[in-house]
N, CA, C and O of each residue as an XYZ file, in Angstrom:
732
protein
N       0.816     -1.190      0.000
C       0.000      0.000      0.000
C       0.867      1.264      0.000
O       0.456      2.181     -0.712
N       1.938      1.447      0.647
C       3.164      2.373      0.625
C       3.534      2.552     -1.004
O       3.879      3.608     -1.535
N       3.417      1.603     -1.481
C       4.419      1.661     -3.227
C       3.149      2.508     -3.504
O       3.370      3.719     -3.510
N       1.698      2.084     -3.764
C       0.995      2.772     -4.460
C       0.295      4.233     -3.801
O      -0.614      4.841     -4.365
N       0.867      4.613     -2.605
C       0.748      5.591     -2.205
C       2.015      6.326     -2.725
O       1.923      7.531     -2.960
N       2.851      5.865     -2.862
C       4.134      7.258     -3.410
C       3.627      7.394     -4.841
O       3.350      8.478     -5.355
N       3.522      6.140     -5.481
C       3.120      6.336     -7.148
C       2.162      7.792     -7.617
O       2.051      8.410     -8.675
N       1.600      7.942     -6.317
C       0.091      8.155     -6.941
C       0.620     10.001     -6.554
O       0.166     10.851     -7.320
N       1.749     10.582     -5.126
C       2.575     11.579     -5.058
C       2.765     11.923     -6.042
O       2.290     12.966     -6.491
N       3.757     10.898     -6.870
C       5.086     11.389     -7.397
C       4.630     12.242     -8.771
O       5.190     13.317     -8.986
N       3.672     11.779     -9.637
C       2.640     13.007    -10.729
C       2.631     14.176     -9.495
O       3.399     15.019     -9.958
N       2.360     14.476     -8.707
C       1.962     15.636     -7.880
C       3.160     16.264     -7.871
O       3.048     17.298     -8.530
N       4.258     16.133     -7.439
C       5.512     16.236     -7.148
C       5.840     17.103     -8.011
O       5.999     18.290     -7.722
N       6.062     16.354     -9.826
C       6.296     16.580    -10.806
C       5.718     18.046    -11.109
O       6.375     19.005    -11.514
N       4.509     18.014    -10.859
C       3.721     19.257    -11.363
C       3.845     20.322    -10.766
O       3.863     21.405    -11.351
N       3.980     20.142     -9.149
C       4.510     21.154     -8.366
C       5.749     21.892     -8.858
O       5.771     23.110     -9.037
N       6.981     20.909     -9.103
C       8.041     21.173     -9.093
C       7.682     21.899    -10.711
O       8.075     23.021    -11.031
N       7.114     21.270    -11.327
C       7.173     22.293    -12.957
C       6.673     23.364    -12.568
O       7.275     24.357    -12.978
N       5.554     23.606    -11.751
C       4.921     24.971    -11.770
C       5.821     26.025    -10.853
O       5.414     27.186    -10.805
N       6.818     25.733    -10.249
C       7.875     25.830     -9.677
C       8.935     26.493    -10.482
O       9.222     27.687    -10.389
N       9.625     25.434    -11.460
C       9.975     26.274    -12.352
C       9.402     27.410    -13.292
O      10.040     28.358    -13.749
N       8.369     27.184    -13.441
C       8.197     28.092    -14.466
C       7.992     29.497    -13.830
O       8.393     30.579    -14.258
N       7.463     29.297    -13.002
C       7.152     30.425    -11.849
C       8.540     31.379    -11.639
O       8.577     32.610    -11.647
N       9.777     30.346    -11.430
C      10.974     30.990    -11.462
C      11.315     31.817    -12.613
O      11.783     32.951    -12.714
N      10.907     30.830    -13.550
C      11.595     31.426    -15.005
C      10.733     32.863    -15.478
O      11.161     33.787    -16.170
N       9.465     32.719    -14.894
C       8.722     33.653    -15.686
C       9.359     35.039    -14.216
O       9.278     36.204    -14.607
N       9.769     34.896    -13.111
C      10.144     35.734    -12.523
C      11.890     36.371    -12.632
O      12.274     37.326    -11.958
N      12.555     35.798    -13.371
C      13.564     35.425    -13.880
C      13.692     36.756    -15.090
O      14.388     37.771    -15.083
N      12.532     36.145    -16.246
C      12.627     36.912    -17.019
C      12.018     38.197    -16.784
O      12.556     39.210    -17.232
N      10.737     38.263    -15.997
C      10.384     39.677    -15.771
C      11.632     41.029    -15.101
O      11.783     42.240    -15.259
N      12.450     39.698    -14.157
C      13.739     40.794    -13.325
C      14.174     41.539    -14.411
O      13.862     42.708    -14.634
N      14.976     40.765    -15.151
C      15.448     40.854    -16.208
C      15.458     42.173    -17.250
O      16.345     42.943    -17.619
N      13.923     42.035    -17.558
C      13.416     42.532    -19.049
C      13.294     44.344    -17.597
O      13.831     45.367    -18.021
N      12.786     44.402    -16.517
C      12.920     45.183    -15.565
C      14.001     45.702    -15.199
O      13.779     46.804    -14.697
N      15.267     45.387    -15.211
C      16.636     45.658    -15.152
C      17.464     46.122    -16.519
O      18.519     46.748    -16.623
N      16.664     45.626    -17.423
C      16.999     46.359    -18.584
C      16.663     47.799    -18.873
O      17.500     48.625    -19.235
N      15.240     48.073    -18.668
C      14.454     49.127    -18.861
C      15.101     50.462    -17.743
O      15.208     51.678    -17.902
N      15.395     49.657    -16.747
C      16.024     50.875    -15.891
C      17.141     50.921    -16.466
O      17.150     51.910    -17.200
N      18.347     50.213    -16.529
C      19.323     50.595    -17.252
C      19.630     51.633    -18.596
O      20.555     52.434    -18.730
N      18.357     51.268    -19.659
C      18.042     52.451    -20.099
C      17.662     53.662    -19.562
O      18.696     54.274    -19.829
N      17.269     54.119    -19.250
C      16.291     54.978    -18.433
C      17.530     55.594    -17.769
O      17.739     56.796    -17.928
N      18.226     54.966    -17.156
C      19.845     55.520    -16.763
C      20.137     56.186    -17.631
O      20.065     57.415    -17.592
N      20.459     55.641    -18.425
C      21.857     55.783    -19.553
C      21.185     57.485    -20.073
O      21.910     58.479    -20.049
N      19.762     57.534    -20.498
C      19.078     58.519    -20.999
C      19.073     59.328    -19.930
O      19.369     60.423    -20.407
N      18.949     59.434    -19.009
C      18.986     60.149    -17.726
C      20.340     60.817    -17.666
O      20.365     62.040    -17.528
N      21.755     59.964    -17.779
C      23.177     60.382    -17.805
C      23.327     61.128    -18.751
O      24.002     62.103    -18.423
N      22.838     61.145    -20.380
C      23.020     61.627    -21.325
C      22.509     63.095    -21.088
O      23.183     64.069    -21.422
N      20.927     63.220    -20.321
C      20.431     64.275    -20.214
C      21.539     65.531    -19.692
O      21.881     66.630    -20.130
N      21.896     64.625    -18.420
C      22.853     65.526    -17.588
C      24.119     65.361    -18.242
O      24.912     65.679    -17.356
N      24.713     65.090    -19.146
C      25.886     65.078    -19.408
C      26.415     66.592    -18.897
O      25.636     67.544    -18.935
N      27.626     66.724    -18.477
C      28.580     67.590    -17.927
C      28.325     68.555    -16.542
O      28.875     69.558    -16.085
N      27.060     67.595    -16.088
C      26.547     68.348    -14.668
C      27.260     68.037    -13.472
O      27.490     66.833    -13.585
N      27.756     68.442    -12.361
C      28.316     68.013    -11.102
C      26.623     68.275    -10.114
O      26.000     69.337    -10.120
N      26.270     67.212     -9.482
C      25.212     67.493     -9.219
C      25.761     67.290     -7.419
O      24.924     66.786     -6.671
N      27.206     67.713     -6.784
C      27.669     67.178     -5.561
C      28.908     68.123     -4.875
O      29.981     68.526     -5.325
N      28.311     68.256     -3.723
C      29.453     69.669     -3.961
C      31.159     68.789     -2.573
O      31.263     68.423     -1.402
N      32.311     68.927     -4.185
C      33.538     68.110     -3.571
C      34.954     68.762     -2.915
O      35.878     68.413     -3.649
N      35.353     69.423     -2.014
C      36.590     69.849     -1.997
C      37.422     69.763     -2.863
O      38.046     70.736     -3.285
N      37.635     68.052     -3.452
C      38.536     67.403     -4.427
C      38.074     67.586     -5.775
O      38.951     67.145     -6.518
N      37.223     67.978     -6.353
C      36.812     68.525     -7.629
C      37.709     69.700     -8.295
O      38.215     70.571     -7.587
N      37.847     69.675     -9.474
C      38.999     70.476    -10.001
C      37.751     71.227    -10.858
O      37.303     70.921    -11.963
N      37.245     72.616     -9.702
C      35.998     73.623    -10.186
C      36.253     73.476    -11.422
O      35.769     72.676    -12.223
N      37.217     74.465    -11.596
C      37.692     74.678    -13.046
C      37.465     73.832    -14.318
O      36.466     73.992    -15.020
N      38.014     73.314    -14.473
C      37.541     71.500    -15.530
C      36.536     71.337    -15.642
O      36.205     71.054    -16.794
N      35.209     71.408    -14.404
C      34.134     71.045    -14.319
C      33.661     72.555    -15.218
O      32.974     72.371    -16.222
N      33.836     73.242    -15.044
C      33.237     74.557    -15.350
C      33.731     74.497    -16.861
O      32.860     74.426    -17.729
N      34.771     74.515    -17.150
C      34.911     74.552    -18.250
C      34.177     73.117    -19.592
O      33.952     73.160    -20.801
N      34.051     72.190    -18.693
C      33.008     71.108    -19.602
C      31.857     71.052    -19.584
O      31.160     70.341    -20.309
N      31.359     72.088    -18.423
C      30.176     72.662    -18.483
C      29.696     73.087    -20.103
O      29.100     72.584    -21.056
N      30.483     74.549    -19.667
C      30.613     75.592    -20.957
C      30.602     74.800    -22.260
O      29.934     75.173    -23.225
N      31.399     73.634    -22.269
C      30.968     73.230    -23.682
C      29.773     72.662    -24.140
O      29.077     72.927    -25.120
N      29.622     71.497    -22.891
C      27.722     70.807    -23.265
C      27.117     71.957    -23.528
O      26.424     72.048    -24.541
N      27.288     73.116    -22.591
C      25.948     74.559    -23.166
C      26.040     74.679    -24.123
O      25.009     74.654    -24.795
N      27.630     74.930    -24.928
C      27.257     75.546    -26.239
C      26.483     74.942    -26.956
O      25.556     75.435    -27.597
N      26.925     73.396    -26.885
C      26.631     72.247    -27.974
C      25.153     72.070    -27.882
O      24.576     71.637    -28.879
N      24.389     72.387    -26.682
C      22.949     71.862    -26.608
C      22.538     73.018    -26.164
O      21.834     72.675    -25.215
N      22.504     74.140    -26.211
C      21.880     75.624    -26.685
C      21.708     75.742    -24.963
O      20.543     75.749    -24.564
N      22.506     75.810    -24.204
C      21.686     75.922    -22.496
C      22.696     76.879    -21.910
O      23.758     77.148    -22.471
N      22.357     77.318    -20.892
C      23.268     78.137    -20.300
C      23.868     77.048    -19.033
O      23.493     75.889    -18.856
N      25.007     77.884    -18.155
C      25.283     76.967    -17.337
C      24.499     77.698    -15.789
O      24.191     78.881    -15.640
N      24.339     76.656    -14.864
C      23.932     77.204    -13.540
C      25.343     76.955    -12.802
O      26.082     76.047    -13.183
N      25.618     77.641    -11.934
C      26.809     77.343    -11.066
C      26.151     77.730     -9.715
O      25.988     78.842     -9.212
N      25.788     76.368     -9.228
C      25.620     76.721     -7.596
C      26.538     76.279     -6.610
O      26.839     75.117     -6.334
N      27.029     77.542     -6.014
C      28.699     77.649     -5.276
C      27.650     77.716     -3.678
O      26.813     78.558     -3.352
N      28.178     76.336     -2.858
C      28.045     76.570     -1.461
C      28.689     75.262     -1.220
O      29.761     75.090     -1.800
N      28.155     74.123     -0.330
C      29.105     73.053      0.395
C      28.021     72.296      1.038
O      26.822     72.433      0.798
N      28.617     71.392      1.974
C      28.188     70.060      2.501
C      27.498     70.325      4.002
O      26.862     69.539      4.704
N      27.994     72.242      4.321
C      27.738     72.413      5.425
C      26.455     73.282      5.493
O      25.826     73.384      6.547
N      26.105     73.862      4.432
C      25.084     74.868      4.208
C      23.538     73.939      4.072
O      23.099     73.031      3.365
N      23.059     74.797      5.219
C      21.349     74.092      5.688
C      20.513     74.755      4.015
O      19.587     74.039      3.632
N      20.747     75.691      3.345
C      19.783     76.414      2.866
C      20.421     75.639      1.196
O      19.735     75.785      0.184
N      21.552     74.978      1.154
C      22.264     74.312     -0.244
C      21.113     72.921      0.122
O      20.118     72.684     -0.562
N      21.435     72.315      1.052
C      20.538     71.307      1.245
C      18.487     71.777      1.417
O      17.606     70.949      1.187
N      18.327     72.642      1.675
C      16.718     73.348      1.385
C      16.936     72.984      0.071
O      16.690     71.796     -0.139
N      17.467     73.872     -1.263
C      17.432     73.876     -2.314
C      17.595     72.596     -2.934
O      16.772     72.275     -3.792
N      18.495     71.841     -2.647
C      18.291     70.433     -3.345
C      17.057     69.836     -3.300
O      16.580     69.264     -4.280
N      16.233     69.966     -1.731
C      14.817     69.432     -1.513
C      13.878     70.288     -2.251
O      13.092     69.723     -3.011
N      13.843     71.493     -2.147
C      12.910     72.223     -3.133
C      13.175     71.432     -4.393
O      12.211     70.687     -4.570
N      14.128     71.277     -5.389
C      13.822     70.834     -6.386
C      13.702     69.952     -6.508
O      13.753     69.688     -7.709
N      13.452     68.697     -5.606
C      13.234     67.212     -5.507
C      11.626     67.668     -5.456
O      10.992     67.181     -6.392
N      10.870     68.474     -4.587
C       9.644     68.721     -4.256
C       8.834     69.794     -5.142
O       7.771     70.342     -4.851
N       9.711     69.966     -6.436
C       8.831     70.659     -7.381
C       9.380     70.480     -8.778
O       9.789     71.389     -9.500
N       9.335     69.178     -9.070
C       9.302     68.223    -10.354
C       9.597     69.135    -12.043
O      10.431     68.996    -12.938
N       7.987     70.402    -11.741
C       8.374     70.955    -12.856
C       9.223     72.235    -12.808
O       9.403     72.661    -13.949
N       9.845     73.041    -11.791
C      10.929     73.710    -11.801
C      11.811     72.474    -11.938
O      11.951     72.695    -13.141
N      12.551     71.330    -11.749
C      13.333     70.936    -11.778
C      13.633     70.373    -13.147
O      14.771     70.304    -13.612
N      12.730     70.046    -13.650
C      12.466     69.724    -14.891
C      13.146     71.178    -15.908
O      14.085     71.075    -16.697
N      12.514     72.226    -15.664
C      12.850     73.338    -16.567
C      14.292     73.743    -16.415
O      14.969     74.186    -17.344
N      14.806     73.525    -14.924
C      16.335     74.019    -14.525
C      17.111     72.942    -15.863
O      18.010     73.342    -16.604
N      16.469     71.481    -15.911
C      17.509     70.634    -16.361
C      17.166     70.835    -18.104
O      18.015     70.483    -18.923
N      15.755     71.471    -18.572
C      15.540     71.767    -19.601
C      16.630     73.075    -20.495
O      16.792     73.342    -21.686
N      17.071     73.514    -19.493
C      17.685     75.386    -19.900
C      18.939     75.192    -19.404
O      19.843     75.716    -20.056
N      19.340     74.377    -18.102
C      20.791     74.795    -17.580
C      21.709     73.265    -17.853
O      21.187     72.195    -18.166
N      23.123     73.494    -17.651
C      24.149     72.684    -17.351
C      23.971     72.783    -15.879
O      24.259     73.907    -15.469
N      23.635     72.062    -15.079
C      24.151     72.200    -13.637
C      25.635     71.605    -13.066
O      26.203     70.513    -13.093
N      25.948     73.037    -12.503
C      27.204     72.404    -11.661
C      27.756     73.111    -10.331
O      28.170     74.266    -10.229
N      27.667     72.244     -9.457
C      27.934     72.502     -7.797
C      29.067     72.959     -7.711
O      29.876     72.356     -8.418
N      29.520     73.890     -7.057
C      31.108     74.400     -7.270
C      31.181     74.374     -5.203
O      30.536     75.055     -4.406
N      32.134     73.401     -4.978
C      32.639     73.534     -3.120
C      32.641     74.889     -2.900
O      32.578     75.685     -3.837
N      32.721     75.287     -1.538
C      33.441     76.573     -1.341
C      33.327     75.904      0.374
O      32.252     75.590      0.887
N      34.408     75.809      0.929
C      34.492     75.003      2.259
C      35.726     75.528      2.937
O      36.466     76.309      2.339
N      35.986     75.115      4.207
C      36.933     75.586      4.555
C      38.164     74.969      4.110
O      39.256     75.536      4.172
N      37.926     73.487      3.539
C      38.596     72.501      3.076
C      39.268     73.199      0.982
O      40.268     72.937      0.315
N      38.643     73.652      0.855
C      38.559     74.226     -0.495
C      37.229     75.042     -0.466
O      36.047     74.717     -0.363
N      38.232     76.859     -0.667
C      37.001     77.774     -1.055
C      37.372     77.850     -2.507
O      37.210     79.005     -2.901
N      37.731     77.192     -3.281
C      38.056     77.547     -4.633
C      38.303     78.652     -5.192
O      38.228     78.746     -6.417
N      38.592     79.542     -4.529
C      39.190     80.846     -4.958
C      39.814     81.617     -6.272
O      39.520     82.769     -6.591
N      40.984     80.523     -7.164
C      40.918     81.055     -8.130
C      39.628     80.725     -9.132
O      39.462     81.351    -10.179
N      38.900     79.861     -8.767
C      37.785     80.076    -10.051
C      36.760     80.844     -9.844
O      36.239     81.403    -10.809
N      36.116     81.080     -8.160
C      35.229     82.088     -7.952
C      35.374     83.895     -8.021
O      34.575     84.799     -8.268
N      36.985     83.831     -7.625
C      37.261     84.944     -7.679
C      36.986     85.832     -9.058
O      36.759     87.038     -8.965
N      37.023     85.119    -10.413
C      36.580     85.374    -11.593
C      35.302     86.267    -11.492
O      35.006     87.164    -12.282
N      34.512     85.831    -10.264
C      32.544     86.422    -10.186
C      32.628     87.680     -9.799
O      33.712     88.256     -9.892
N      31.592     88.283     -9.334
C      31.098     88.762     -8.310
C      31.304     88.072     -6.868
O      31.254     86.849     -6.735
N      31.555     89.012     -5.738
C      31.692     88.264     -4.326
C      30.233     87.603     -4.263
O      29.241     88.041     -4.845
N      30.306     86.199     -3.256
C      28.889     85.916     -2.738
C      28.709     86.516     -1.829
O      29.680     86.634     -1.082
N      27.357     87.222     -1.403
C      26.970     87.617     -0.014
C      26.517     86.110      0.713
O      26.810     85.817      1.872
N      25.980     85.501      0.063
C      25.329     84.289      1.080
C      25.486     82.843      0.477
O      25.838     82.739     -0.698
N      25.210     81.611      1.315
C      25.386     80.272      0.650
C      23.710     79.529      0.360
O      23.118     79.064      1.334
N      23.342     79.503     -0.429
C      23.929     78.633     -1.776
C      23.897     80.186     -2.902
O      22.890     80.889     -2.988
N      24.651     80.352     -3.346
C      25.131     81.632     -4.269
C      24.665     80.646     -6.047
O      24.481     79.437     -6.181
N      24.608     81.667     -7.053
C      24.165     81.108     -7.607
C      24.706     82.038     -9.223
O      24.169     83.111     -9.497
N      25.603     81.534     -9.978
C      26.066     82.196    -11.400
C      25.259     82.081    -12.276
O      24.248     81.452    -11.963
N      25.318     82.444    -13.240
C      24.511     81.719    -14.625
C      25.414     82.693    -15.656
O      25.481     83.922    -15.690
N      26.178     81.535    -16.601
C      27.145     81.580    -17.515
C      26.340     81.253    -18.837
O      25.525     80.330    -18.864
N      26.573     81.958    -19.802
C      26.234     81.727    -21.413
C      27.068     80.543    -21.833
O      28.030     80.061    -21.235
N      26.563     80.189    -22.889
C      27.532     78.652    -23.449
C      28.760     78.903    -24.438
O      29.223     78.267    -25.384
N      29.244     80.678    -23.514
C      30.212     80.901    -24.506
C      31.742     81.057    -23.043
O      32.968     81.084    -23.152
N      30.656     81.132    -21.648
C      31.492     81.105    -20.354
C      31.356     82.718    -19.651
O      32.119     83.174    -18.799
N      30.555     83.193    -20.064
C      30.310     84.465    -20.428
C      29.148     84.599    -18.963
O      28.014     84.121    -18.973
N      29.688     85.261    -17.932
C      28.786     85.690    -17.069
C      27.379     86.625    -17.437
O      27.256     87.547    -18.242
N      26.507     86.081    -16.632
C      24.945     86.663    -17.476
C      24.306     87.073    -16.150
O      23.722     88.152    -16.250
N      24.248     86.497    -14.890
C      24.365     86.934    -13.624
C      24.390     86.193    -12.409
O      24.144     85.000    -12.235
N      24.768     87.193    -11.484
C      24.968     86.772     -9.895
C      23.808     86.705     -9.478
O      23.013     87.625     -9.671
N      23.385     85.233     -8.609
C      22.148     85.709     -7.510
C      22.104     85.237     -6.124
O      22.039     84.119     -5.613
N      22.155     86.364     -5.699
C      22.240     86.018     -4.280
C      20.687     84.801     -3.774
O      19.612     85.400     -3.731
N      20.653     83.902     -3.577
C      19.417     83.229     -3.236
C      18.331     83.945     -2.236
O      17.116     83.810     -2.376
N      18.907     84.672     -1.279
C      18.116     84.762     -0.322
C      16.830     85.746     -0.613
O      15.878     86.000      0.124
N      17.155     86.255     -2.064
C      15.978     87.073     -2.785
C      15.198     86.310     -3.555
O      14.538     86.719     -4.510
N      15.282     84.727     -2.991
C      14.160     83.952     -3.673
C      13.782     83.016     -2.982
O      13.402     81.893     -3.313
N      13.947     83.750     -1.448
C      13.575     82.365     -0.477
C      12.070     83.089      0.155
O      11.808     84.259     -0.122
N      11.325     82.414      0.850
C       9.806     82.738      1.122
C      10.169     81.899      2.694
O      10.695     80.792      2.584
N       9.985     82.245      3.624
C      10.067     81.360      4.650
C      11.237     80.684      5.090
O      12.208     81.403      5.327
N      11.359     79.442      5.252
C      11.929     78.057      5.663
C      11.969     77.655      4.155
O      12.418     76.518      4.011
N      11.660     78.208      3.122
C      11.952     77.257      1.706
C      12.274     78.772      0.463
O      12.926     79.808      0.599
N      11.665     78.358     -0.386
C      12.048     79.158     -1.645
C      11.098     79.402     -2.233
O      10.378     78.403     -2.242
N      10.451     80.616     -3.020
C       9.204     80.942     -3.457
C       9.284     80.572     -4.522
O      10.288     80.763     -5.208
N       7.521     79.516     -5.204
C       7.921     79.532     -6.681
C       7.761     80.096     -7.760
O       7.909     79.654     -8.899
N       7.385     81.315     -7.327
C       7.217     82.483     -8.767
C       8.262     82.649     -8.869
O       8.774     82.206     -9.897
N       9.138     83.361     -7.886
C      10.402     83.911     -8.054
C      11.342     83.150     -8.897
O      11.942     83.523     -9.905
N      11.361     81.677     -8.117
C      12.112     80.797     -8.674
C      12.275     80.293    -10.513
O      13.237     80.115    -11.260
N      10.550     80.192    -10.690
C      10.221     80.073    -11.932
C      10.934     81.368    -13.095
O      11.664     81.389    -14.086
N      10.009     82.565    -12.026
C      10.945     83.812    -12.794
C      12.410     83.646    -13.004
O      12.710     83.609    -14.197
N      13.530     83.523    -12.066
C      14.654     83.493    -12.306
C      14.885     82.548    -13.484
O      15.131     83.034    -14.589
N      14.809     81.018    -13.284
C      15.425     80.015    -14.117
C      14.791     80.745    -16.064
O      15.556     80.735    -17.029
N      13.458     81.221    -16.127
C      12.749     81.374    -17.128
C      13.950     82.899    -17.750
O      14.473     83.140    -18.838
N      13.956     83.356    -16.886
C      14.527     84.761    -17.169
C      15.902     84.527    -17.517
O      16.165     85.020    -18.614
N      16.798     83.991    -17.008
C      18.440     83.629    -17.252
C      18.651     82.528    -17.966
O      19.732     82.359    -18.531
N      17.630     81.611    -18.042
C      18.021     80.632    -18.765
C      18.184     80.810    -20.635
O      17.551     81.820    -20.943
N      18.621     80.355    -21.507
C      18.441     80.574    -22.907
C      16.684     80.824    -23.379
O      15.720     80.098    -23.140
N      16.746     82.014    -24.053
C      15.361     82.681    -24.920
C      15.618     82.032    -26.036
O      16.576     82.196    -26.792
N      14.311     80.926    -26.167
C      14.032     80.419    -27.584
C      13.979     81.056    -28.554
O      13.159     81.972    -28.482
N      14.633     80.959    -29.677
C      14.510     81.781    -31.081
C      13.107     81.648    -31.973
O      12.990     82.259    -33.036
């Protein structure tokens, strides 16, 4: 009675274990075909930003960065943004969250500008490349260069902050106003 009790398992077994596999395979390939699509989605994402520093480094060579800025602008009609502050500034970190928390200013900054974070720390104030500007009065300070390297203007931020955050007319106004005028 044992023999024809396993017999009668072992079809069960079988089917389990196939539906088993396939279950794998079909989760297998979904990872997959899912890991691809983001990988794209990267790559188009990297391309977007090509020549942006989106991180502000002591060890960054401003300069270089600024200057490969200047070229993606020329090449893709944008101006550059240069936002000069550091790792220590509460109002550099506000601004990163403002534009995490307002999709379509962030969208338009990356539509019009090269972005690039320039240190200014006690570790590295980068001096010979800022000294080129206008002084900053405050941190996060903010350039905007033509795609020829060509200063277009200084802005002090704190004439576009509203509260504990940043206003978004102002904001809109600025990026719309300095950024490249469609022909």
């Amino acid at each position: 009675m044992n023999v024809v009790t396993k017999r009668r398992e072992f079809p069960y077994r079988v089917v389990g274990r196939l539906l088993l596999a396939i279950t794998l395979a079909f989760t297998l390939l979904h990872t997959s075909s899912a890991l691809a699509a983001q990988a794209k989605a990267s790559k188009a994402t990297h391309a977007a930003t090509a020549g942006e520093v989106h991180e502000y480094s002591p060890t960054r060579d401003a300069a270089a960065d600024i200057l490969h800025a200047v070229e993606v602008a020329k090449k893709s009609g944008k101006h550059v943004l240069l936002e000069v502050g550091g790792d220590w500034c509460i109002w550099c970190k506000i601004l990163d969250r403002y534009f995490s928390d307002n999709p379509d200013l962030l969208a338009m900054r990356q539509e019009k500008f090269v972005m690039v974070k320039v240190n200014f720390s006690q570790d590295n104030e980068n001096e010979a490349v800022l000294g080129k500007y206008p002084k900053a009065t405050g941190y996060p300070h903010l350039y905007v260069l033509d795609g020829r390297g060509k200063l277009i203007r200084s802005q002090d931020t704190s004439e576009l902050e509203q509260g504990k955050s940043y206003n978004k007319q102002k904001m809109q106004s600025f990026l719309q106003s300095y950024g490249p005028q469609k022909k």
